[in-house]
C-alpha distance (Angstrom), angle and dihedral (degrees) to the residues before:
residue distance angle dihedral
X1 . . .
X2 3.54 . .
X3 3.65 134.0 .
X4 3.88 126.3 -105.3
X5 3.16 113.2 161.2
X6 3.74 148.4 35.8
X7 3.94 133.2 -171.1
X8 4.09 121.0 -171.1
X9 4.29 127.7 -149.6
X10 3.38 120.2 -171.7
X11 4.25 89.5 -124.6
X12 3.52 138.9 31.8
X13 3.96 114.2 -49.0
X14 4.01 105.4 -134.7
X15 3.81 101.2 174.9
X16 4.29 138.2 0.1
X17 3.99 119.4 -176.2
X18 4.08 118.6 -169.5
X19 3.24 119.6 -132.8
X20 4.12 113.5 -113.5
X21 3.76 93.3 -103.0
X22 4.22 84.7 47.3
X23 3.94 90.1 -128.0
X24 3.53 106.3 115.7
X25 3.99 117.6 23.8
X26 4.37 112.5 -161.9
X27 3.88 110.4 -147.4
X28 3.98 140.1 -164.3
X29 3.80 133.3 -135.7
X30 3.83 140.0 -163.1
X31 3.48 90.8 -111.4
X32 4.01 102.5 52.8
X33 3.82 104.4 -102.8
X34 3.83 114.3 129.3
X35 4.22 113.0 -162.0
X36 3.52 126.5 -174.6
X37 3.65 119.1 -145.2
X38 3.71 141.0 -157.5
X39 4.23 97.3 -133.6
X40 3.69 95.5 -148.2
X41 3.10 106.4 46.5
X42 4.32 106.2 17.4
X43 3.15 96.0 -132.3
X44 3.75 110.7 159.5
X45 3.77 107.8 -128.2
X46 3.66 105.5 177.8
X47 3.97 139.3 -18.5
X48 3.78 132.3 -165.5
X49 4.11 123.0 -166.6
X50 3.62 103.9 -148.1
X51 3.88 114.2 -163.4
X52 3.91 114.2 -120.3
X53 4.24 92.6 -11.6
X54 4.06 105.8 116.8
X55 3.38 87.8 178.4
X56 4.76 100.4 -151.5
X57 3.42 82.1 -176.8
X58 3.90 146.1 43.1
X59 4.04 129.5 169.0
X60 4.23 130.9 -173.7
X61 3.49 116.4 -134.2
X62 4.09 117.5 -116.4
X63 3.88 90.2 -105.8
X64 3.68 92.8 45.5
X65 3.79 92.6 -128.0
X66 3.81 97.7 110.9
X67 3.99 138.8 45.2
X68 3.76 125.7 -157.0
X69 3.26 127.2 -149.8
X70 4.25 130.9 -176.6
X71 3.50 120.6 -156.4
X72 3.92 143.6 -158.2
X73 3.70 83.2 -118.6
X74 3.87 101.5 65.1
X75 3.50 92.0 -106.7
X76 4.04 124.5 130.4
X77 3.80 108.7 -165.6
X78 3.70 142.9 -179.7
X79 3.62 143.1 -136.9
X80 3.37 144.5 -175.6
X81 3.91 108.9 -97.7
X82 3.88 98.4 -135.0
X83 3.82 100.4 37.9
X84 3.75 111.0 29.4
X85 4.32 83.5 -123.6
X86 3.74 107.1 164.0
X87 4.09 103.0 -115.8
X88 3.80 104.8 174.6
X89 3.92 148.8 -22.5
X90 3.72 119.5 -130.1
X91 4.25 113.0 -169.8
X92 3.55 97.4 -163.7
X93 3.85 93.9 134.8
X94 4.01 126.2 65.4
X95 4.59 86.8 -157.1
X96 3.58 137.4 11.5
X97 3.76 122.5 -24.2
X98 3.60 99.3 -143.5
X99 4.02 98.4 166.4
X100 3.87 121.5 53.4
X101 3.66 126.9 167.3
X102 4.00 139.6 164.7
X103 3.55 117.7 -139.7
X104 3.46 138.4 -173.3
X105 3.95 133.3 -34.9
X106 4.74 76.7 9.0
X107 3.69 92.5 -64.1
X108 4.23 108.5 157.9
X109 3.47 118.0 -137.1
X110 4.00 116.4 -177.0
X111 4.01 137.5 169.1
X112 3.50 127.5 -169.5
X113 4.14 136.2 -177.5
X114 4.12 86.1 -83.7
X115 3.87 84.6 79.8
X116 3.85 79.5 -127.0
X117 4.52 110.6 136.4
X118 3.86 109.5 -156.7
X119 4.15 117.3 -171.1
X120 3.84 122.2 168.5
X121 3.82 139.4 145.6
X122 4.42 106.2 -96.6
X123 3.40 87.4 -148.8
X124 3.58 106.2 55.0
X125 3.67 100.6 14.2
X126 3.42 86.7 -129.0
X127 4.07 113.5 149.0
X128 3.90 133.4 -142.6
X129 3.68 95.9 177.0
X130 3.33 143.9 16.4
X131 4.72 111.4 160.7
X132 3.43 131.1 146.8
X133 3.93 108.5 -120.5
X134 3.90 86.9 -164.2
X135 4.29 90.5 -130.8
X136 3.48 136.3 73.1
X137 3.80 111.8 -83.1
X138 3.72 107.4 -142.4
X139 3.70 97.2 171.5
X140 3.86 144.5 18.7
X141 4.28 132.8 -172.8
X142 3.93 125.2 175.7
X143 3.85 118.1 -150.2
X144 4.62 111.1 -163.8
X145 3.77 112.6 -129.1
X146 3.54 103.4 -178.3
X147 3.91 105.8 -81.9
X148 3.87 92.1 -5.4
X149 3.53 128.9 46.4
X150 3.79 133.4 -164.5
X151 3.67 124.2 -131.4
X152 3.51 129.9 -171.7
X153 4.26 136.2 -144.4
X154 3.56 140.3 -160.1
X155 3.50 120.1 -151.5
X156 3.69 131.4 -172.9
X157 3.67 98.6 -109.8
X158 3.81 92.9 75.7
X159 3.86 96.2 -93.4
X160 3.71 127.6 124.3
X161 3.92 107.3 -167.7
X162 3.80 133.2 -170.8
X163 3.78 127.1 -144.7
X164 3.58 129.2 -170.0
X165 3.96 109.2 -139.8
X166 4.14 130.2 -161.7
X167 3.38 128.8 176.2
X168 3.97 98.0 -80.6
X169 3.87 101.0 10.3
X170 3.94 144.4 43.0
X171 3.82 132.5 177.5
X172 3.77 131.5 -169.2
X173 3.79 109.1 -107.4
X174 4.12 101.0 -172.3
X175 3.87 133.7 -40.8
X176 3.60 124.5 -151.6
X177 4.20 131.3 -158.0
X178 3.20 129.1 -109.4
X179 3.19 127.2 163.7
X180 3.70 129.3 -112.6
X181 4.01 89.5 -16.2
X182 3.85 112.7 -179.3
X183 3.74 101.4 176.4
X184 4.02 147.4 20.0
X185 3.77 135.9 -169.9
X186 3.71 130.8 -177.4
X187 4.26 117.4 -120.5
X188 3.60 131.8 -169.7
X189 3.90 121.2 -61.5
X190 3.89 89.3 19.0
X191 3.69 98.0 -63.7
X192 3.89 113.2 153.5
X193 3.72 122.7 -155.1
X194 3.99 113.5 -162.1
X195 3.98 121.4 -166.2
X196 3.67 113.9 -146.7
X197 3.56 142.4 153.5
X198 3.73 96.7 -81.8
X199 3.78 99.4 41.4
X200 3.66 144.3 -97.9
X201 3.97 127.1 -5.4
X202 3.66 117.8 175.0
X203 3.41 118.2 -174.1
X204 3.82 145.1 -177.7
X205 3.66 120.9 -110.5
X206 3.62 98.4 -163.0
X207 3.46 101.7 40.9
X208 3.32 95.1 39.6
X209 3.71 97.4 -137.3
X210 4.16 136.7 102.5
X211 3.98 122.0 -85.1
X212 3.49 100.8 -166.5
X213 3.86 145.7 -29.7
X214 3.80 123.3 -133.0
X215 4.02 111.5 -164.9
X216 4.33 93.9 -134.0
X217 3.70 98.9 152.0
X218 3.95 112.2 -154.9
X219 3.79 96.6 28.5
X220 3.71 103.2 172.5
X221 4.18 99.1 171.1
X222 3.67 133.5 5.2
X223 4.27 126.4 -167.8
X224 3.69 128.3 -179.9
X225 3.68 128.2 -130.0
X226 3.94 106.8 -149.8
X227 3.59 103.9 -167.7
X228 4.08 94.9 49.7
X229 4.01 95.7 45.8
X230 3.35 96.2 -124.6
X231 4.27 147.6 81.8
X232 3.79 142.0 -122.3
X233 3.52 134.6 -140.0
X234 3.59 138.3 176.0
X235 4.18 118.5 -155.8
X236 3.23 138.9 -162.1
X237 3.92 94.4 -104.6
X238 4.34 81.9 75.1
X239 3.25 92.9 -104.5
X240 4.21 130.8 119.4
X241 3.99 115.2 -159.3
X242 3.41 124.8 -164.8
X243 4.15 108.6 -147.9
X244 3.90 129.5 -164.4
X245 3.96 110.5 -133.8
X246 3.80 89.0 -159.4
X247 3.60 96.0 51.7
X248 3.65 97.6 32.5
X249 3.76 98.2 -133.0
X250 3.92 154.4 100.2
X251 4.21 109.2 -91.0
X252 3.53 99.4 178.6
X253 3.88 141.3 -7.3
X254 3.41 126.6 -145.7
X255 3.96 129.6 -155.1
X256 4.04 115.8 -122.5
X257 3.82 120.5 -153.9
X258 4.07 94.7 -133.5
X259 3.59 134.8 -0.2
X260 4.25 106.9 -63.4
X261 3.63 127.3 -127.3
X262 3.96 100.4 -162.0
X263 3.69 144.5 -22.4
X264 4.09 128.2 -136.8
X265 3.68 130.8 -176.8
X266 3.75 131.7 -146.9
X267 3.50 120.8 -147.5
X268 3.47 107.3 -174.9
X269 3.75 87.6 52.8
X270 3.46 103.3 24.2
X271 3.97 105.3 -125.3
X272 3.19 142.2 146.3
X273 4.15 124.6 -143.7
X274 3.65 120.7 -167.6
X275 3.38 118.2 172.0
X276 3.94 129.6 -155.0
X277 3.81 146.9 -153.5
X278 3.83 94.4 -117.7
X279 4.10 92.6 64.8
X280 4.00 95.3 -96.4
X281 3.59 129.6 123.6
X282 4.16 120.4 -173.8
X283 3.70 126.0 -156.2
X284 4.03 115.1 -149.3
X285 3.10 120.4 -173.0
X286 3.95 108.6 -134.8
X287 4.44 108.1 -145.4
């Protein structure tokens, strides 16, 4: 990986999402101002202060049309995926929606501190779920199965827990603990990889049983890169490792300027985003 490119906010960056094409990347800071960004060039194309909405979490829809952003204040809203316009506000949430996530066919899924899970179509309005999980949900990932998919949700009591989702029911298959998790992200083959304070867990969805553990201590975020086998994470330490699932191990560790927030990968273009505490966020480009 190497880096190639670097944008700068004037507070702490708490979130970034790439679009599904990986051209323009929307991002979150401490002190409520949402910017979208054209990646290869950073130029700033819009940015909205919101009053009160620290938004820990942002999403793009499938179709790239829409941008989704949770707030401190309860509030889930949308807007328009090229212009940063304000669309709607959804107040599904009595607290802070701390996990947001699009999955298939631009259904919304979102989780906040309430313990309450919220999914439904932004198109129609049209919802599939709507449960109280009883915990703080502090992150979500979907994985497509054909006409199902699974999707996957850790909560603050130590448990990660997998659902299986169709179009007008879902079920919880098993959960598993681990403790002080922070984030989760689907592999190939139905692996799951889940950041938390400790480390690495990766764990098998099918089987229902644990792959491998990597001691990483201060894990904050975790994504997977499909195409190369393996995962990155970025800690607490400053640091971001890239691991092998295969081989079960750390290739190559990376240096980060300030403590990071999250990471995101772009397929389609084949970039990384971390984003940091000091207002940066770096682009690497993953070969």
């Amino acid at each position: 990986m190497r880096l190639v490119n670097r944008l700068e906010h004037h507070d702490a960056v708490m979130s970034l999402a790439f679009s599904p094409d990986g051209a323009l990347c929307v991002t979150s800071t401490e002190d409520g101002v949402l910017s979208l960004w054209r990646v290869e060039t950073s130029e700033l194309i819009a940015e909205v202060k919101v009053q009160g909405h620290i938004s820990p979490r942002l999403a793009y829809s499938e179709d790239g049309l829409l941008i989704a952003s949770g707030g401190r204040d309860g509030k889930v809203r949308l807007w328009s995926g090229k212009s940063l316009t304000p669309i709607s506000t959804l107040n599904y949430h009595t607290c802070n929606v701390r996990a947001l996530e699009f999955a298939p066919n631009n259904y919304l899924a979102s989780g906040g501190d309430d313990g309450s899970f919220h999914l439904w179509s932004v198109y129609t309005g049209k919802f599939v779920a709507s449960r109280y999980l009883f915990h703080s949900i502090r992150a979500l990932a979907f994985m497509p199965e054909g006409d199902y998919w699974k999707w996957a949700a850790v909560l603050q009591n130590d448990q990660v827990q997998v659902f299986t989702a169709f179009a007008s029911s879902w079920g919880l298959d098993w959960q598993f603990s681990v403790a002080e998790a922070s984030d989760v992200s689907w592999l190939h083959n139905a692996f799951l990889a889940i950041a938390s304070r400790w480390g690495l867990t990766i764990l098998d969805a099918n089987c229902h049983s644990v792959v491998s553990f990597c001691e990483y201590k201060g894990a904050v975020s975790v994504v997977s890169i499909p195409e190369l086998e393996s995962v990155v994470a970025v800690s607490l330490d400053k640091t971001m490792t890239v691991w092998s699932v295969s081989l079960r191990k750390p290739l190559k560790v990376y240096p980060c300027p300030s403590e990071p927030t999250q990471i995101t990968y772009s397929q389609s273009s084949r970039l990384l985003g971390v984003a940091y505490w000091n207002g940066l966020v770096d682009f690497y480009q993953v070969r």
